[in-house]
C-alpha positions in Angstrom: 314.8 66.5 86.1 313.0 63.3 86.6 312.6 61.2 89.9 314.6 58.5 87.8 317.5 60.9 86.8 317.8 62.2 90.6 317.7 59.0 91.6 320.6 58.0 88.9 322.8 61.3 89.7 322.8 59.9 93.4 323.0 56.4 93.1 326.4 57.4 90.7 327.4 59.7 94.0 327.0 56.6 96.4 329.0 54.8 94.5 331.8 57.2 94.7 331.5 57.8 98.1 331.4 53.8 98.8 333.9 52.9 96.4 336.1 55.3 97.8 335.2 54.3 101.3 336.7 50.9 100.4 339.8 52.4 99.5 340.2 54.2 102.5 339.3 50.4 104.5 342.5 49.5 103.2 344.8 52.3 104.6 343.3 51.6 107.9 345.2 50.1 110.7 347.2 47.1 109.4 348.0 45.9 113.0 344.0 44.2 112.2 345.1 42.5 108.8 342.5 39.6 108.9 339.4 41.3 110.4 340.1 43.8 107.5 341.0 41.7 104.9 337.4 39.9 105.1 335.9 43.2 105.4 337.4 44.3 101.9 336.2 40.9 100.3 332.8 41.9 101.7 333.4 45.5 100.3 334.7 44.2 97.1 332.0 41.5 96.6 328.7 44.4 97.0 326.9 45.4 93.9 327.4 48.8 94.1 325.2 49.9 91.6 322.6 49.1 92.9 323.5 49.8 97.0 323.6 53.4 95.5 320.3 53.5 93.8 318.4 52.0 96.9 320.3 54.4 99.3 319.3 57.7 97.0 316.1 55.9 97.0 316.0 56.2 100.7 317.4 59.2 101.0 314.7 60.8 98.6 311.9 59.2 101.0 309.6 61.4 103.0 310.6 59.8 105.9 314.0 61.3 105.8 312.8 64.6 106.2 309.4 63.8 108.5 312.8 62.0 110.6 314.8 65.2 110.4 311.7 67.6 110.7 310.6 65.8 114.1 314.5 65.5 115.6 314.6 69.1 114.8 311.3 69.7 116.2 312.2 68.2 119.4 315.5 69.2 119.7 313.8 73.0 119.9 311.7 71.6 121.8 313.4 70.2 124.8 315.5 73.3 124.9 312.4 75.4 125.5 311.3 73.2 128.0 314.2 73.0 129.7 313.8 76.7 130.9 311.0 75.3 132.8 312.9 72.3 134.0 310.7 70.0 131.9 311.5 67.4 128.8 309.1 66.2 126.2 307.8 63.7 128.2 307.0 65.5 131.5 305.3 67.9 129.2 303.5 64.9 127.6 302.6 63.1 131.4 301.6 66.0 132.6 299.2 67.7 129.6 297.9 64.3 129.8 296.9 64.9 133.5 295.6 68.5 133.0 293.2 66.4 130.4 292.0 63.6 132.6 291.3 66.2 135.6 289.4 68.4 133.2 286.8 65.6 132.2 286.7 64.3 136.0 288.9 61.7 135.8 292.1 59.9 137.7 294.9 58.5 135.7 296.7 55.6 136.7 300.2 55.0 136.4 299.5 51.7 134.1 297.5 54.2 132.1 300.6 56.7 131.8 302.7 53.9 130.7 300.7 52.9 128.0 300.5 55.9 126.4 304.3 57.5 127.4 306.3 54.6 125.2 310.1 54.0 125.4 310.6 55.4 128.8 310.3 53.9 132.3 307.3 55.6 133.3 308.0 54.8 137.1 311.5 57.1 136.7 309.1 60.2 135.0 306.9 59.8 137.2 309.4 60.1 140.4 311.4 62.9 138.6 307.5 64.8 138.4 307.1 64.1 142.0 310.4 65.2 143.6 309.7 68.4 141.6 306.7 68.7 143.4 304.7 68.5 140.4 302.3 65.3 140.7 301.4 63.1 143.6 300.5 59.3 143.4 298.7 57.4 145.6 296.1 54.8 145.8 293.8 54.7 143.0 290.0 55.6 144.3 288.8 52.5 141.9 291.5 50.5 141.2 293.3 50.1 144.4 296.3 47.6 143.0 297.4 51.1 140.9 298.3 54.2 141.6 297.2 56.8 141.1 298.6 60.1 139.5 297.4 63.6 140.0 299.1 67.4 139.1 299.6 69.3 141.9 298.5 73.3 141.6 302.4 73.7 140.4 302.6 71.2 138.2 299.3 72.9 137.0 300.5 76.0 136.8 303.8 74.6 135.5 301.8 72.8 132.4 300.1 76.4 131.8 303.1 77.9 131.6 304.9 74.9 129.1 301.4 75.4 127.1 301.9 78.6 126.0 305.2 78.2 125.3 304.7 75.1 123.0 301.8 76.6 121.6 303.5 79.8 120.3 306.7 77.8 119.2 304.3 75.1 117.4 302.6 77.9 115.2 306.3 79.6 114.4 307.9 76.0 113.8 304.9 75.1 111.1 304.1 78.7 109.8 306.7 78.2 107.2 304.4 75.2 106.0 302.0 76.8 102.5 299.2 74.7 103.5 299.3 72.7 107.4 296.3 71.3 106.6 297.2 69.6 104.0 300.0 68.3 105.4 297.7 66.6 108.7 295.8 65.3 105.6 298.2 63.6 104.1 299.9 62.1 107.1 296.8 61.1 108.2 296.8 58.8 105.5 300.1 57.1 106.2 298.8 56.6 109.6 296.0 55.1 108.8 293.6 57.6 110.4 290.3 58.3 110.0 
């Protein structure tokens, strides 16, 4: 079967599944008779046909399943670390630190943010330190940051998480006929070299 036909045979099942979602628009509450009626003008008014064929275009994307391959990944993920009382991001701040301290150096907590997106860093970075896992302080160089440095449990702690993540990293991928392969060619989509 072609990319076109499979493309064709779900396009035709979007459009059953919307046109029947429109139908079912209409049996829904009537006590909201004008907000629905304009919503079943919108409805009526859509070109299914080809709605259908850009959704089963989507949904036959690689990013669909890279999307459901890294939710799942971290899903598993955050359930193994939670045995340790760590999430994804802790583990991220504090391999990060582990790192830094290895090549001699002190991170900052302007550093940390830039790396650690979509999360306050300042809230991590308290939750780390109430757990007795980092301290911050003055930065040696740049005194207007602090600094942010793993304690011996929050090394220990990060030993622990690594071999953990390490082990259920190579089950997770071992499924995968050639890894390599796969870092190649996402490589490309990312644009590194």
């Amino acid at each position: 079967m072609s990319s076109d036909d499979i493309f064709k045979e779900a396009a035709s099942y979007y459009k059953f599944y919307f046109a029947d979602l429109s139908e079912n628009i209409k049996e829904l509450t009537p006590g909201v008779e004008t907000k629905i009626n304009l919503d079943r003008q919108e409805i009526q008014e859509i070109d299914w046909d080809s709605v259908s064929l850009e959704m089963a275009k989507l949904m036959a994307s690689p990013e669909r399943y890279l999307m459901w391959a890294q939710c799942n990944y971290e899903r598993k993920l955050r359930e193994l670390l939670a045995n340790l009382d760590l999430n994804p991001k802790q583990f991220d701040i504090l391999l990060g630190l582990m790192i830094r301290a290895k090549r001699g150096e002190v991170a900052t907590q302007r550093q940390l943010a830039t790396e650690i997106d979509e999360v306050p860093i300042s809230k991590v970075l308290r939750d780390l330190e109430k757990k007795g896992l980092i301290v911050r302080g003055i930065h040696p160089k740049y005194t207007k940051d602090k600094s942010v440095i793993a304690t011996g449990k929050g090394i220990a702690t990060i030993r622990t998480a690594l071999k953990i993540v390490v082990k259920f990293d190579e089950e997770y991928f071992s499924v995968l006929d050639d890894k390599a392969e796969l870092i190649r060619q996402l490589k490309k989509t990312c644009k590194i070299v």
